[in-house]
C-alpha positions, 0 to 999 in steps of 0.5 A: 496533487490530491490523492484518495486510496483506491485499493488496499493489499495487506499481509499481517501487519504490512499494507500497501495501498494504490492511490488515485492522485491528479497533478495540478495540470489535471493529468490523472497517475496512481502511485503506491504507498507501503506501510508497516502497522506497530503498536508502541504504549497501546497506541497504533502506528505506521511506518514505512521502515521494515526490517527483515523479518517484514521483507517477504511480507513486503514484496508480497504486498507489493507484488500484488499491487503491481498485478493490479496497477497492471491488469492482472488478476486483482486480490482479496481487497483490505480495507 
């Protein structure tokens, strides 16, 4: 399986990202990832742990993914 990011949603620092992938047997499906951007010693990184405060930011991202994913109004795009 490939995959390539085709479309970015964030909210402050939590970003969900659609991705395009074909399967081995050429079939073509999307799938969606979340992450949470942190900074640790000057240096960024991401995480796909969130604790509370993150979980309205979350479904936000989340939830606008899916009115994509199935054709509903897109938003704003992040790249």
């Amino acid at each position: 399986m490939t995959g390539e990011p085709e479309k970015k949603f964030a909210a402050g620092m939590i970003r969900a990202t659609v991705w395009k992938n074909t399967a081995k047997n050429g079939n073509e499906f999307k799938s969606v990832s979340v992450t949470k951007s942190y900074q640790k010693d000057g240096e960024w990184k991401n995480s796909n742990s969130f604790g509370a405060q993150d979980l309205d930011k979350a479904i936000q991202v989340l939830q606008e993914a899916k009115a994509y994913l199935v054709g509903g109004v897109e938003e704003e795009q992040v790249v």
